[in-house]
C-alpha positions as CSV (number, residue, x, y, z in Angstrom):
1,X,113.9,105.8,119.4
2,X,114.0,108.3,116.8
3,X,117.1,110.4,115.7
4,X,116.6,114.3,116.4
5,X,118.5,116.5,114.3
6,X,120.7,118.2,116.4
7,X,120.9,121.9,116.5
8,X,124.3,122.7,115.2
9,X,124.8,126.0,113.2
10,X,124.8,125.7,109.7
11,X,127.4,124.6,107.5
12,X,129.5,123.3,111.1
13,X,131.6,120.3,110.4
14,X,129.2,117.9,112.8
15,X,125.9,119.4,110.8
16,X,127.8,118.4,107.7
17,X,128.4,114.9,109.2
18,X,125.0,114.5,110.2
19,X,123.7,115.7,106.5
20,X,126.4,113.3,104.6
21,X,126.1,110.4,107.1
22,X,122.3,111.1,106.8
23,X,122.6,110.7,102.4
24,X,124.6,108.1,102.5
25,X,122.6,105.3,104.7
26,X,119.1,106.7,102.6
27,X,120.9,106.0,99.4
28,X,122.2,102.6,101.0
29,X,118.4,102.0,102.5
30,X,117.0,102.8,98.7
31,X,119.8,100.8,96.6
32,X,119.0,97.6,98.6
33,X,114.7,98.4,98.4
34,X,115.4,98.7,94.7
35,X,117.3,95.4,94.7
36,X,114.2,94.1,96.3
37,X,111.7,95.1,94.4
38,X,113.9,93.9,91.2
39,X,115.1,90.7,92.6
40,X,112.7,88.8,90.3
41,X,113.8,90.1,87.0
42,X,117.1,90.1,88.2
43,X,117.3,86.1,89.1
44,X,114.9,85.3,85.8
45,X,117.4,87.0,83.5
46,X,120.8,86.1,85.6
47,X,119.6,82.3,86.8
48,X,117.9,79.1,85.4
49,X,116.5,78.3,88.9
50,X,114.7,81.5,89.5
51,X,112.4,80.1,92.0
52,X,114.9,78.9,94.2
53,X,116.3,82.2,94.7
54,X,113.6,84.0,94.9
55,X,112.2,81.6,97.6
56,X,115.3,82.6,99.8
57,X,114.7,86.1,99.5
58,X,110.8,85.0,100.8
59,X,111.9,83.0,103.3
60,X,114.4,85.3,104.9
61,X,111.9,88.4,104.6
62,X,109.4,85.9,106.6
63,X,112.2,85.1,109.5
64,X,112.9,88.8,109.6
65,X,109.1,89.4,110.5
66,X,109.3,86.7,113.0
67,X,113.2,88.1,114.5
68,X,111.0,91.9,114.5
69,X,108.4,89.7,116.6
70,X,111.3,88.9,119.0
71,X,112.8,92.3,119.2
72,X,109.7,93.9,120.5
73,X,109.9,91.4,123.0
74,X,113.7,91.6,123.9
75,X,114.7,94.4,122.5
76,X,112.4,97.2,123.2
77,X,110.1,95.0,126.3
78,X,113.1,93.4,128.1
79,X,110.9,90.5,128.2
80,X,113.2,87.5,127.3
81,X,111.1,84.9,125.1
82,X,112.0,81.2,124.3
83,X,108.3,81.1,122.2
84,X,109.2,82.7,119.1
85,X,109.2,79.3,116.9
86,X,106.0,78.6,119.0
87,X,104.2,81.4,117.5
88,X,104.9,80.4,114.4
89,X,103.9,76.8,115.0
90,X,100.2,78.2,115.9
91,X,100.0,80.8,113.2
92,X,100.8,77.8,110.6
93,X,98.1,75.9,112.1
94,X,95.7,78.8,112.1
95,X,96.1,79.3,108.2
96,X,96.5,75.4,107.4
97,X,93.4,74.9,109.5
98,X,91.5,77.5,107.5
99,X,92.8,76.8,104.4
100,X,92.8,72.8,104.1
101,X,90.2,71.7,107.0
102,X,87.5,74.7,106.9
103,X,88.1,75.4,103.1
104,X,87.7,79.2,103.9
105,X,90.3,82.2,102.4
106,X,93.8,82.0,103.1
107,X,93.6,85.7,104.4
108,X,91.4,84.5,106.8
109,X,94.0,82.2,107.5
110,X,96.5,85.0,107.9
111,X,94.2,86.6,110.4
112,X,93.2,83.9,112.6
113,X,96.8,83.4,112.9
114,X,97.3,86.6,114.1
115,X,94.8,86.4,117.0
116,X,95.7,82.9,117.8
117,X,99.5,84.1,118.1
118,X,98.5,87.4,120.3
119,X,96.2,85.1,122.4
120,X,99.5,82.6,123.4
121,X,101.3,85.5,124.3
122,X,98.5,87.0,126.2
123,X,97.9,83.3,128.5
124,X,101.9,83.0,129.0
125,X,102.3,86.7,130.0
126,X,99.1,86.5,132.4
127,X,100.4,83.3,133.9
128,X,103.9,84.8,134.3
129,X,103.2,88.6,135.4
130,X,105.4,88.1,138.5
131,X,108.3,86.2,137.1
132,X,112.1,87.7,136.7
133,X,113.6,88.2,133.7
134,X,115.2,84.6,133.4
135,X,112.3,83.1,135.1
136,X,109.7,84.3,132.3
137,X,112.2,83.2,129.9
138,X,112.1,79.3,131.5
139,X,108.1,80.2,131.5
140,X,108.2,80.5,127.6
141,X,110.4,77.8,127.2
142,X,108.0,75.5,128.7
143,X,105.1,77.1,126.7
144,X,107.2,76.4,123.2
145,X,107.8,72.6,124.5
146,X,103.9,72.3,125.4
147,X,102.5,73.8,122.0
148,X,105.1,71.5,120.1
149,X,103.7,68.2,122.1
150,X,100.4,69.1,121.8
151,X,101.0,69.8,117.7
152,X,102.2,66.2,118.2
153,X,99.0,64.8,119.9
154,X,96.0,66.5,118.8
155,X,95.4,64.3,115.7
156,X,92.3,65.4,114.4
157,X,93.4,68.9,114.5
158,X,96.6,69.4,113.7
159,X,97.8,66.0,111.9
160,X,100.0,65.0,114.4
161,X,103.5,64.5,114.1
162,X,102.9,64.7,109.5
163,X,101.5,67.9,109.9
164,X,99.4,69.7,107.8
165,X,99.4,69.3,103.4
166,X,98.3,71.4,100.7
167,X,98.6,75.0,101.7
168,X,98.5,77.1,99.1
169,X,97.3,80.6,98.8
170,X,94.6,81.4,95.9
171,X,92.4,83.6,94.1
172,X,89.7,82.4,92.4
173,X,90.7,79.1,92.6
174,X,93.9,79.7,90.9
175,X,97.0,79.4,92.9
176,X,98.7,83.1,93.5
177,X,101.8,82.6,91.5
178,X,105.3,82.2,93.2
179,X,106.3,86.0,92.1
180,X,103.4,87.4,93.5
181,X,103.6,85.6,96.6
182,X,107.0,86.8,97.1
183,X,106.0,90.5,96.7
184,X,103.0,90.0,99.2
185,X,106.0,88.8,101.7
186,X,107.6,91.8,101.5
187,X,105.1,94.3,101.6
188,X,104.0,92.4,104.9
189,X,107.8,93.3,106.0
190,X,107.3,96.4,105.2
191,X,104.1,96.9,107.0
192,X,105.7,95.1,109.9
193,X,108.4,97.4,110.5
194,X,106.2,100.4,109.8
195,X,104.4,99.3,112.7
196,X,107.3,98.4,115.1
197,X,108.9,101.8,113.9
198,X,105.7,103.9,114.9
199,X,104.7,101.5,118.4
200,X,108.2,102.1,119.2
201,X,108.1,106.1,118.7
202,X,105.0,106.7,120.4
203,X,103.5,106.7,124.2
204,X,102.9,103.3,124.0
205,X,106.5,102.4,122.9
206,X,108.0,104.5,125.7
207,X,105.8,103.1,128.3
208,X,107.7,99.7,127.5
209,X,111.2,101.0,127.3
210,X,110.7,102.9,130.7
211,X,109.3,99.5,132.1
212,X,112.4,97.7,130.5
213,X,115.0,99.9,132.6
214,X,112.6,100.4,135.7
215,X,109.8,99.5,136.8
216,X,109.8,101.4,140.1
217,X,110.3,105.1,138.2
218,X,107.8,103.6,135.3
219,X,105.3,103.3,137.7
220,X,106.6,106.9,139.4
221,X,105.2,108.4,136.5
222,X,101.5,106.6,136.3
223,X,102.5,103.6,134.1
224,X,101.3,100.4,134.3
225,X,104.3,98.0,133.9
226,X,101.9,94.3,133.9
227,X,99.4,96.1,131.5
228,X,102.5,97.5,129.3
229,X,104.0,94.4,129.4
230,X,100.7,92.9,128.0
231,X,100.4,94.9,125.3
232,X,104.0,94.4,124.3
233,X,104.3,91.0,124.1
234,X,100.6,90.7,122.8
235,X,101.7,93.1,120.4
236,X,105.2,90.9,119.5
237,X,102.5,87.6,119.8
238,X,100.2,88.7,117.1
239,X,103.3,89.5,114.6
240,X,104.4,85.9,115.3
241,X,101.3,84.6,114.5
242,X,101.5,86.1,111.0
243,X,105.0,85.1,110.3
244,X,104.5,81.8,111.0
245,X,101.5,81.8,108.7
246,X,103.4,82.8,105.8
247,X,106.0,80.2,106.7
248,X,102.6,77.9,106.4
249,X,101.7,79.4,103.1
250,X,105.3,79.9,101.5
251,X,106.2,75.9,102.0
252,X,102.9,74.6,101.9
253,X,102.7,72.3,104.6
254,X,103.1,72.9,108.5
255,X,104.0,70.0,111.2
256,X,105.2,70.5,115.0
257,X,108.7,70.6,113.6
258,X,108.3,73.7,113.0
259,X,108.1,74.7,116.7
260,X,111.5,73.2,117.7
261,X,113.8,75.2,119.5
262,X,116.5,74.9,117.3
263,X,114.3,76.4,114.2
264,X,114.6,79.7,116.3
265,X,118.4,79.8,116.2
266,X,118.3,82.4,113.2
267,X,116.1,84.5,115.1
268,X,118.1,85.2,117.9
269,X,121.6,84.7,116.0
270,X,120.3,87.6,113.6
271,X,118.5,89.8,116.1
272,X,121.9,89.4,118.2
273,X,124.1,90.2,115.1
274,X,121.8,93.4,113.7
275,X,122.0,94.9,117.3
276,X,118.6,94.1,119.8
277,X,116.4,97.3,120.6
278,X,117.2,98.9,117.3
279,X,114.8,99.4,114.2
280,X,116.3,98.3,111.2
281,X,119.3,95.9,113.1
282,X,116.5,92.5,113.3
283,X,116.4,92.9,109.0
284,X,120.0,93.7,108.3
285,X,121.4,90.3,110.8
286,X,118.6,87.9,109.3
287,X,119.5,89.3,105.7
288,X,123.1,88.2,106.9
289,X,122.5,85.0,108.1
290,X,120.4,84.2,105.2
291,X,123.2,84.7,103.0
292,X,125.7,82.6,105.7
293,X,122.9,80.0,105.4
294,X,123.2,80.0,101.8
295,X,126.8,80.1,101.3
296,X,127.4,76.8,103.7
297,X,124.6,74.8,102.4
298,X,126.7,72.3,100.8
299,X,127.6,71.8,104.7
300,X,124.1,71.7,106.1
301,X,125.4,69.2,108.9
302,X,127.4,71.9,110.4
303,X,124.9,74.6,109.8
304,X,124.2,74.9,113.7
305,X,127.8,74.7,114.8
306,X,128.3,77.9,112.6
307,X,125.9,79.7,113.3
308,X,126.6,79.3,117.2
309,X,129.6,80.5,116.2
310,X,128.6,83.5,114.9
311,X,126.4,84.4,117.6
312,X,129.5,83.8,120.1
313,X,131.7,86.0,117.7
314,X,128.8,88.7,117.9
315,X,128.0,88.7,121.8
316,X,132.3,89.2,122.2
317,X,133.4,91.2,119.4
318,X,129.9,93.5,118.9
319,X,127.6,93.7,121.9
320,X,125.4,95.5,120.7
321,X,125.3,94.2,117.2
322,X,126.1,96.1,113.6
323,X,123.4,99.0,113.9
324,X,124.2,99.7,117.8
325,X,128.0,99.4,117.1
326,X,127.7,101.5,114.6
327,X,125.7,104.1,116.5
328,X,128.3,104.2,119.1
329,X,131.2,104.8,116.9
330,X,132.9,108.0,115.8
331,X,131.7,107.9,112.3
332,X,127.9,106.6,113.4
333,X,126.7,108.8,116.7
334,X,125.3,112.2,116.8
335,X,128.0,114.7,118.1
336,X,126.9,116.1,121.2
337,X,129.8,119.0,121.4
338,X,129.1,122.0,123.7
339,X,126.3,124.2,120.7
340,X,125.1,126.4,123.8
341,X,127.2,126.1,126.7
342,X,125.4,129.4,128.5
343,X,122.0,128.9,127.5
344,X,119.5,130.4,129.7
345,X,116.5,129.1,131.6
346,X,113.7,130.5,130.3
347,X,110.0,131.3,132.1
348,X,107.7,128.9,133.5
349,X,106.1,127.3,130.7
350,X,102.1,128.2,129.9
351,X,101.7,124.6,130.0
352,X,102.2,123.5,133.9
353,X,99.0,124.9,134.7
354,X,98.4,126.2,138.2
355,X,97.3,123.2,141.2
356,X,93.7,124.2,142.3
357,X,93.0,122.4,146.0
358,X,90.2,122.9,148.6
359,X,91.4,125.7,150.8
360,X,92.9,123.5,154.1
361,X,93.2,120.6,152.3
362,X,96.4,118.6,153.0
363,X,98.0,117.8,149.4
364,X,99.8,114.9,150.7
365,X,99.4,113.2,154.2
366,X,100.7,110.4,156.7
367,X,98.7,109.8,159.4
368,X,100.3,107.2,161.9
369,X,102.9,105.8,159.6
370,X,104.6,102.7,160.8
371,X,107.1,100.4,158.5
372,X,109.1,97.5,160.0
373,X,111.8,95.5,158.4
374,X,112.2,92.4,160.6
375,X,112.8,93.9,164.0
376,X,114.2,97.4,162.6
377,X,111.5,100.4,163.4
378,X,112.6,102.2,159.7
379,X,109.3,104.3,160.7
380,X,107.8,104.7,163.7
381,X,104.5,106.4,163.9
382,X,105.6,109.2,161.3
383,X,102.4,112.1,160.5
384,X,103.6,114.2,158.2
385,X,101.7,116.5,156.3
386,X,102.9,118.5,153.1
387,X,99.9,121.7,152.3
388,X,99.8,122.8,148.2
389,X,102.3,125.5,147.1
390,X,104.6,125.3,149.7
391,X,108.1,123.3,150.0
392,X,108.7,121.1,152.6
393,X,112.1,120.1,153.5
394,X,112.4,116.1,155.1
395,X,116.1,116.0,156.6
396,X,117.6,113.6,158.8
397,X,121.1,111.4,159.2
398,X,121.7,109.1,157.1
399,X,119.6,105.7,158.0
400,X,117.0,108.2,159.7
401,X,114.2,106.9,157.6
402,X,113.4,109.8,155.6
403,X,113.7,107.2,152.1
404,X,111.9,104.6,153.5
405,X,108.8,107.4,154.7
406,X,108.7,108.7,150.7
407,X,108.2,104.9,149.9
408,X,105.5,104.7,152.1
409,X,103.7,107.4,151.0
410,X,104.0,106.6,147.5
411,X,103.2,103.1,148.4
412,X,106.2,101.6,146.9
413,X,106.2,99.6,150.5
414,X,103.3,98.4,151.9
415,X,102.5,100.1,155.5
416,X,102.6,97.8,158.5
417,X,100.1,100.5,160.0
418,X,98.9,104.1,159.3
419,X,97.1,106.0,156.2
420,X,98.3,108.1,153.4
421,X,96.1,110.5,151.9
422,X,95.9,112.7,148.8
423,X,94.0,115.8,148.8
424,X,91.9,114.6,151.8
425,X,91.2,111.2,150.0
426,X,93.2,107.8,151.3
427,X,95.6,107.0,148.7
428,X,95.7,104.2,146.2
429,X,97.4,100.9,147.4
430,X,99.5,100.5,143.9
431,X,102.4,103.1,143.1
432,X,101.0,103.7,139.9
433,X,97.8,104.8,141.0
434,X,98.8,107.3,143.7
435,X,100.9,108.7,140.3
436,X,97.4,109.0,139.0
437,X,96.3,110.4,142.1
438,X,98.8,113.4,141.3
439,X,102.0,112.5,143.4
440,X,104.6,111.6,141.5
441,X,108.3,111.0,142.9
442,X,111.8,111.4,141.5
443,X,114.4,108.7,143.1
444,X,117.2,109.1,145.2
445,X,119.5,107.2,142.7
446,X,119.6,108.5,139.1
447,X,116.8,106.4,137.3
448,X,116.9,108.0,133.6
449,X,116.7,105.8,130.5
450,X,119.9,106.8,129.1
451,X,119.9,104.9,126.5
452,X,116.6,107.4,125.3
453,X,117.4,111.0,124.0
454,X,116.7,113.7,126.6
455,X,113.5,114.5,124.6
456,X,112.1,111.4,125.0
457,X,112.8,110.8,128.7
458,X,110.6,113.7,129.0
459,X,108.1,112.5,127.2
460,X,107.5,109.5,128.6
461,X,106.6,111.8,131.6
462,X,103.4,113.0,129.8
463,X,101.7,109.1,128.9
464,X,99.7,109.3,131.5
465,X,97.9,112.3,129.7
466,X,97.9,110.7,125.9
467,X,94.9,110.2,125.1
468,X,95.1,108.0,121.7
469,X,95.3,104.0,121.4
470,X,98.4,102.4,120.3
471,X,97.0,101.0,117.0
472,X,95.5,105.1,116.8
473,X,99.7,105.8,117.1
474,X,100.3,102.6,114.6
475,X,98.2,103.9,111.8
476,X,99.4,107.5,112.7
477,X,95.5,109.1,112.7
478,X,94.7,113.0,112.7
479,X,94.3,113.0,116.6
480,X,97.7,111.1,117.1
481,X,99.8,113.4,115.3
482,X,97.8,116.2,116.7
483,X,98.8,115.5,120.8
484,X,102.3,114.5,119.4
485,X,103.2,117.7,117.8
486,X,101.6,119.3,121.2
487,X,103.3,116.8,123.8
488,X,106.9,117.7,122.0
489,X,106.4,121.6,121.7
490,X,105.6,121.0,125.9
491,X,108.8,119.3,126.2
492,X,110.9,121.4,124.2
493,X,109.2,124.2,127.1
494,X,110.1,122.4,130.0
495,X,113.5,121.7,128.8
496,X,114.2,125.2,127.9
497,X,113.0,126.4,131.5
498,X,115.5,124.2,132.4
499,X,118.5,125.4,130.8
500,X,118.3,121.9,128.8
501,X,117.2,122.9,125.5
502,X,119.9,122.7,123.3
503,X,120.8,118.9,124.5
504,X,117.4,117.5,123.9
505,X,118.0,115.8,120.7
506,X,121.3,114.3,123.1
507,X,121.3,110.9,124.7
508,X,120.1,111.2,128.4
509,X,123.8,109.6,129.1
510,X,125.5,112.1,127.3
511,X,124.5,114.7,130.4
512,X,126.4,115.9,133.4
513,X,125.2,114.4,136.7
514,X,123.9,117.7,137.5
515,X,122.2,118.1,134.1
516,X,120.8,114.3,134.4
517,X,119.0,115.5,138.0
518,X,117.7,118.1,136.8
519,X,116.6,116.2,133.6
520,X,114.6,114.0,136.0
521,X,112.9,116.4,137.8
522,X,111.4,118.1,134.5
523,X,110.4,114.7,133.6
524,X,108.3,114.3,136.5
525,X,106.6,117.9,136.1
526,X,105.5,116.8,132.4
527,X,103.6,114.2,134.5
528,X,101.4,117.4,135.5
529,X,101.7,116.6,139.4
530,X,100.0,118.1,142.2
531,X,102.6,116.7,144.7
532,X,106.2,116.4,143.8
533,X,108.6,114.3,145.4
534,X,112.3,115.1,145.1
535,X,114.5,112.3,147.1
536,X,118.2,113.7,147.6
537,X,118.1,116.0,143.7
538,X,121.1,117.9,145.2
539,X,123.7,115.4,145.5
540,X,126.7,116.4,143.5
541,X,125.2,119.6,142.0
542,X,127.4,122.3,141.2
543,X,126.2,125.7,142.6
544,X,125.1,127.1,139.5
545,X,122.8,123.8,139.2
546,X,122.0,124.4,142.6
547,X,120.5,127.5,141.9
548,X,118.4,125.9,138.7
549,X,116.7,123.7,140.7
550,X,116.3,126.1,143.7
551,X,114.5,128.3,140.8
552,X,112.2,125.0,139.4
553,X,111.1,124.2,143.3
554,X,110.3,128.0,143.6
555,X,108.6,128.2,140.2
556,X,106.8,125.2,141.1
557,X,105.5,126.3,144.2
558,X,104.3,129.5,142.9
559,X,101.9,127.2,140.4
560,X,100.6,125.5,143.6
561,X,102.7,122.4,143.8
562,X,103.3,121.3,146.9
563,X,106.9,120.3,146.4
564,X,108.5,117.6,148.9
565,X,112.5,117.8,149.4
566,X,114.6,115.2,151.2
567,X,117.8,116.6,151.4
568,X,121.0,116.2,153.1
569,X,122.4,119.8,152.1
570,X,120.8,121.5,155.2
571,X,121.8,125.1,154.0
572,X,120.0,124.4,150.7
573,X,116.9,123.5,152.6
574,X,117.1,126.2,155.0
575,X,116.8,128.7,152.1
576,X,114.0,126.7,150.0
577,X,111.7,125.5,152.3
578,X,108.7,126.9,153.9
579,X,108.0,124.5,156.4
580,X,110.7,121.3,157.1
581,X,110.3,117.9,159.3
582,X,113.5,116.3,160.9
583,X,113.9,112.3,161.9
584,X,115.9,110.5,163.3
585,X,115.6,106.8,164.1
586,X,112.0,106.6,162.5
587,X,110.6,109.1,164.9
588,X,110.0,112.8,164.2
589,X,112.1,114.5,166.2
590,X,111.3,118.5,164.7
591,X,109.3,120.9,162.6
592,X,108.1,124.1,161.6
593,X,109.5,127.1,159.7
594,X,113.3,126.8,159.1
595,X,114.5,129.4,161.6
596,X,112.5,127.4,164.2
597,X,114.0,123.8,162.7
598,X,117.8,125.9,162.5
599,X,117.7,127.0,166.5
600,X,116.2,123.4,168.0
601,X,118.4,121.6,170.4
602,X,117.2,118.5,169.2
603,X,118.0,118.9,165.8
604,X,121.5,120.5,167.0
605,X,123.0,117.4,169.0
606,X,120.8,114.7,166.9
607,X,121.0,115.5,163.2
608,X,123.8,118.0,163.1
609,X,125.7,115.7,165.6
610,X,127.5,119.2,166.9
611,X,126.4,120.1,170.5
612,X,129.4,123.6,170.4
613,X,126.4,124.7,168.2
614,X,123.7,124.9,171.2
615,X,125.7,127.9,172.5
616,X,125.8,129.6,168.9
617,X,122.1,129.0,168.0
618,X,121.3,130.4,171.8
């Protein structure tokens, strides 16, 4: 994601270290483009085989395309893929197919490769939607073995197992020269980490990443994790496609070879070195391993046992490869020292507008609710219902049901009998939808994406509002850049109404626990919700975080929400609520207004488990 400036005063040591550290990789980033761009002249005035040399350069900038192909996948869509080389076996075939069979323009090769690489990815994904991480992994597998066997068999096609002859790119019937060729390469880099960098930074790109480290709170918010996963790896499939129709047109010839599994050891060994789910790690670990490559040729036999080696040295020594190791150090992380300690909250922000319902209107209901696990009532016959701008408090022991009830009404379990409704309408049956709907929950368990900044946790909250395409945030159009300045001025507001201002360039794990809860609950108001769910937001709060969220449920409120708080802190409830429901075992036991709720005998002995209270309360 990208790297906020953080808001240090000026001249402070860390806004020095962030200004120096910030020179020095730009003059690294813009020494090595210039080597680039020279490398030609350099290797014709320095080298009698030219060619050669240059034809590394071309080859590794084509495997980087293919490793930034796999980092989408990995990296930023947890989705692990064993297809990368078969991506590149169909996007050679789309340009040798065009080129030598159909006789037609080698950029239409380039495009045809394209589509034919985003539609693999589309039929294994659509074939796979259900599958675990490793499973979908054995899935691609299997689809890399299939598309090399059928390279193999379809003759007429695809040549067989000789492949494909003749390749070459022209213009007007005169080959592009090797120089130029190389020069296309890298501009088709370039483009491809342009648009990696801007899909990763925008809605869409966040969609993924929230899907990567949950799909239950991605889905909380009104994402769709199958259709983000879709466009992802169609996304990741479609960059295949291309590299491997340079690969086609840099060495002329294409054969199922090219497919094999151990062709796509570079890939992973660089992706793995550079550091998965960063930007520029996929370029810097294949530049590496191109030079490794280079250095050992003389050794070729053994090229595979080294560069398992290195891999294994990587995965124990680096983790999280050069760039992410390097983030995490001293030297390469963003301080996050204490800037504004005391900030305060500031006023509801202009832009949670006020929750307009039909007058009588239930904003959330359970009518009937029943949820068995085996032979275990978890809820028994549960109505609840939760009217706008008021808080209602859910309490109940431990085991009482009171999680299990949120799940149903948010239709993260499936009812065994009963209805939910949402502003008198029955809900939808996926959890996505009922975020649509307007009910959107925050989890018992801390479900942040710490390894986002603060800001972008928060907006990830608003995608169900964006209102541009992906390839609209790709190209970076007028409208694009219009919501994103808008979306990030709300965010700064909600964080500053929630005391978190100052920390929002600061990675979501560099919070308190307190400050992390509260995080989450501002993340689910940029969802704009007309029903807010807060499972448990108390636990471990200090008092003075106590009191922030006491003021965000009251603020809230105020607007219209109709705020919904399962809580085991009674005497937090007691002063927030205006009406609370008590269970125990499944069943409700109580409800009303909390004086009522404080003085019953059943909650007393039941939920309080202190009958010396009966004579107190009487």
């Amino acid at each position: 994601m990208r790297r906020i400036a953080l808001p240090h005063r000026s001249g402070s040591p860390a806004s020095t270290l962030v200004r120096v550290r910030s020179a020095a990789l730009s003059t690294l980033a813009a020494a090595v483009i210039v080597v680039l761009l020279l490398w030609p002249r350099i290797t014709d005035y320095y080298s009698y085989n030219a060619t050669y040399y240059n034809g590394i350069v071309a080859s590794a900038a084509i495997a980087a395309i293919l490793t930034v192909s796999l980092n989408l996948c990995m990296g930023y869509g947890g989705m692990l893929s064993m297809m990368q080389t078969a991506l590149q076996l169909v996007g050679g075939y789309g340009v040798a197919i065009a080129v030598v069979k159909m006789g037609w323009s080698w950029l239409l090769g380039l495009a045809i490769a394209i589509v034919v690489g985003t539609l693999l990815s589309v039929l294994v994904l659509l074939v796979s939607l259900r599958a675990t991480y490793l499973y979908f992994g054995m899935i691609t597998l299997a689809a890399d073995l299939i598309v090399v066997e059928v390279g193999r068999s379809a003759d007429p096609l695809t040549g067989g197992v000789v492949g494909i002859a003749g390749i070459t790119p022209t213009v007007g019937g005169t080959v592009i020269p090797k120089n130029q060729f190389y020069y296309l390469v890298l501009a088709l880099l370039a483009g491809t980490y342009v648009v990696q960098r801007n899909f990763v930074r925008s809605g869409a790109g966040r969609a993924a990443m929230a899907v990567r480290e949950s799909t239950d709170t991605a889905s909380a918010m009104g994402i769709r994790p199958a259709t983000t996963k879709l466009l992802v790896f169609g996304v990741a499939g479609g960059i295949g496609g291309l590299a491997g129709g340079l690969y086609a047109l840099q060495m002329g010839f294409v054969n199922p070879d090219v497919g094999l599994l151990d062709n796509g050891l570079i890939f992973f060994v660089g992706l793995f070195l550079g550091g998965i789910g960063t930007l520029v790690g996929p370029l810097i670990g294949v530049g590496i391993i191109a030079v490794i490559v280079e250095l050992i040729r003389g050794y070729a036999r053994y090229t595979t046992l080294i560069l398992g080696l290195v891999l294994l040295a990587a995965i124990m020594l680096i983790p999280a490869g050069i760039v992410g190791s390097w983030r995490s150090s001293r030297i390469g992380r963003d301080p996050t020292g204490p800037t504004d300690e005391d900030e305060a909250p500031g006023d509801v922000p202009a832009t949670v507008p006020p929750v307009a319902a039909p007058a009588g209107v239930a904003a959330l209901e359970g009518v009937g609710l029943m949820k068995f696990f085996g032979g275990v009532r978890a809820v028994d016959g549960i109505d609840v219902r939760i009217m706008p701008g008021t808080v209602h408090g859910i309490i109940g022991p431990n085991g009482s049901g009171k999680s299990t009830l949120v799940a149903c009404l948010t239709r993260y379990h499936p009812l065994n009998a009963g209805e939910v409704r949402v502003f008198g309408r029955p809900a939808p049956r996926a959890p996505y939808a009922v975020a649509a709907a307007g009910v959107t929950r925050v989890f018992q368990a801390p479900h942040l994406f710490e390894r986002v900044s603060v800001l972008d946790n928060v907006l990830t909250g608003m995608r169900m509002r964006e209102r541009y395409t992906w390839a609209g945030a790709v190209v970076r159009t007028p409208g694009y850049r219009r919501q994103d300045r808008a979306e990030r001025a709300e965010a700064m507001e909600l964080l500053r109404f929630a005391g978190l201002g100052s920390r929002a360039s600061w990675p979501a794990s560099a919070l308190s626990h307190g400050q992390k809860r509260l995080l989450e609950v501002v993340r689910a108001v940029a969802t704009r919700p007309r029903a807010l769910i807060l499972d448990e937001p108390a636990t471990g709060l200090t008092p003075t975080e106590l009191a922030a969220l006491a003021r965000l449920c009251r603020a809230l409120r105020d607007r219209g929400l109709a705020v919904v708080l399962i809580e085991h802190n009674v005497d937090f409830v007691m002063g927030l609520c205006d009406e609370i429901t008590v269970i125990e075992s499944g069943k409700v036991i109580e409800r009303g207004v909390p004086e009522h709720v404080r003085r019953s005998p059943a909650v007393l002995e039941a939920y309080l488990g202190r009958p010396d209270l009966l004579e107190e309360a009487s």
